[in-house]
C-alpha positions as a printed NumPy array, in Angstrom:
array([[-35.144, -23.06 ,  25.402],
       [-36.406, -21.771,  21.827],
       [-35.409, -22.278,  18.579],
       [-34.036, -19.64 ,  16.512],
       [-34.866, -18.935,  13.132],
       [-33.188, -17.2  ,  10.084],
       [-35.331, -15.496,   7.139],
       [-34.36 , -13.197,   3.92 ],
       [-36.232, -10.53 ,   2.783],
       [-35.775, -10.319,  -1.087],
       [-37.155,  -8.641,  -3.441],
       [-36.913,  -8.84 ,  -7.15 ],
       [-36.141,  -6.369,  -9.879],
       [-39.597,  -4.965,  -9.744],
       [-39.192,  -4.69 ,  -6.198],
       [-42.135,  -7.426,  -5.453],
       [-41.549,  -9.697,  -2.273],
       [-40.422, -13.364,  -2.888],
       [-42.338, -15.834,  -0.611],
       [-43.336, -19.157,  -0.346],
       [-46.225, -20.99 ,   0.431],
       [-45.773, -23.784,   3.074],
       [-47.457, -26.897,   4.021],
       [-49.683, -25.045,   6.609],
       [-50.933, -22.841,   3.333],
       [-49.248, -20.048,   5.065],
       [-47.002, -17.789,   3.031],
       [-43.556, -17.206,   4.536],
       [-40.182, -15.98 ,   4.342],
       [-37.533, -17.916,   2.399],
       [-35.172, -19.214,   5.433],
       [-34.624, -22.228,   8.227],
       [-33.504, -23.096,  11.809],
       [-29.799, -22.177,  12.235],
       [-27.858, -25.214,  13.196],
       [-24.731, -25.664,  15.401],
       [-21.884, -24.331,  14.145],
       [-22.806, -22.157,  11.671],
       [-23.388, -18.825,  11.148],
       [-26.989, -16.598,  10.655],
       [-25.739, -15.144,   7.145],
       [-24.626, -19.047,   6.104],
       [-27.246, -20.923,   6.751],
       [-29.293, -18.21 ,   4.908],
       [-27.249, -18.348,   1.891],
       [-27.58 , -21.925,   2.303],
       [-31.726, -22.041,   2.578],
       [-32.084, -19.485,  -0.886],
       [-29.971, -22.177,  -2.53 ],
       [-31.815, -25.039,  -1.456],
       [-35.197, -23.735,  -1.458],
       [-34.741, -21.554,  -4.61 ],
       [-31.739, -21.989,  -6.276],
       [-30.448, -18.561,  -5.554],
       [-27.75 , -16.902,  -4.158],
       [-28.185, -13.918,  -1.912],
       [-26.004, -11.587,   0.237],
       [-27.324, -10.351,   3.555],
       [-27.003,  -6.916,   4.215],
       [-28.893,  -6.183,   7.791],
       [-31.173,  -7.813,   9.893],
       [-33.937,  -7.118,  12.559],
       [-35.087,  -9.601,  15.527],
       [-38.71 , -10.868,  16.244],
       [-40.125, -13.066,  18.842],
       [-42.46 , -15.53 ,  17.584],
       [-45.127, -17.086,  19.974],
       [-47.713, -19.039,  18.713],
       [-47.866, -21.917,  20.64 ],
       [-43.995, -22.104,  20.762],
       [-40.94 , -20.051,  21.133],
       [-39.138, -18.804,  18.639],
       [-36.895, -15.67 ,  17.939],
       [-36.915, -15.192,  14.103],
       [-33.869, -12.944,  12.684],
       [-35.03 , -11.305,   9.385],
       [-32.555, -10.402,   6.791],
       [-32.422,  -8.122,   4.101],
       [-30.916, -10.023,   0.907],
       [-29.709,  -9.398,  -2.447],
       [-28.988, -11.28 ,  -5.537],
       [-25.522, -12.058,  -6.131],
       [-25.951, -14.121,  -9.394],
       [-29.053, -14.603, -11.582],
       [-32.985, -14.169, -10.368],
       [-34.422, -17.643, -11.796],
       [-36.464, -18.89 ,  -8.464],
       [-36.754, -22.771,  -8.515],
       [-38.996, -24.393,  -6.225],
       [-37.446, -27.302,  -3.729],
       [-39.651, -30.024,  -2.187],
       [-39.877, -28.029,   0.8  ],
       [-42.905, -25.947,  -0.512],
       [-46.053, -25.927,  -2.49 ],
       [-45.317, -22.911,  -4.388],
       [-43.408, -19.498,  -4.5  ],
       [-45.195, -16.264,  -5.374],
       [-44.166, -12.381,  -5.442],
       [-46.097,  -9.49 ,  -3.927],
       [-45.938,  -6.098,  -3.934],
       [-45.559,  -5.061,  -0.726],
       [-48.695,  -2.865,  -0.439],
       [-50.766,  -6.054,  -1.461],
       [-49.116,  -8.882,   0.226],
       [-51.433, -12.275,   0.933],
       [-53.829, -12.256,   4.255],
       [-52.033, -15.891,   4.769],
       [-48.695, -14.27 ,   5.859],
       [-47.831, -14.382,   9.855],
       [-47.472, -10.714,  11.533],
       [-43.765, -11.26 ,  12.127],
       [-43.032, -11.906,   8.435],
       [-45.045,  -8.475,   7.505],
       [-43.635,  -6.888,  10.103],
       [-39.572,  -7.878,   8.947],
       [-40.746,  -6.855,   5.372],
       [-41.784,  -3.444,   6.165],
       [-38.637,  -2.721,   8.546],
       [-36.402,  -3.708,   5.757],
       [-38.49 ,  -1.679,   2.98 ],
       [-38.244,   1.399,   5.575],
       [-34.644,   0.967,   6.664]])
């Protein structure tokens, strides 16, 4: 059995990529385990508004399996505002950055670079 993770791609008006920096110092994809019962597109409405304070729309989505040292499938979806772009950082991370997505940090897993170019291609 493996866990299944849900992640937004977001960028903001300057079309720089919103991350966040973890407790591992890795940078990462705004986003959380789905739980029972709900829905992908939900619970990552749910995780922008905890983690960030915004809300997002998803508009498609793209499927990676994660395996470093566990299983994991990760579903990646592209977001978009739908209210304000005022990031606020939850407890849950050290920090919250944007990159442009020619120059984004070394400390970013290969499936999170990977979702970020399908959606910037797509």
């Amino acid at each position: 059995m493996f866990a299944v993770s849900i992640k937004g791609v977001l960028s903001n008006p300057e079309r720089q990529i919103l991350l966040l920096r973890n407790e591992r110092d890795e940078w990462e994809l705004p986003g959380g385990r789905i739980e029972m019962g709900e829905t992908p597109q939900e619970r990552l409405a749910r995780e922008f508004d905890e983690e960030l304070g915004l809300q997002v729309i998803t508009l498609s989505t793209a499927l990676f399996e994660v395996i470093p040292g566990r299983h994991m499938f990760l579903a990646c979806y592209r977001c978009a505002l739908a209210g304000n772009y005022a990031p606020r950082l939850s407890d849950e991370h050290q920090a919250w950055q944007v990159f442009a997505p020619d120059r984004l940090p070394h400390a970013l897993p290969w499936p999170y670079r990977e979702a970020i170019a399908c959606m910037l291609t797509s």
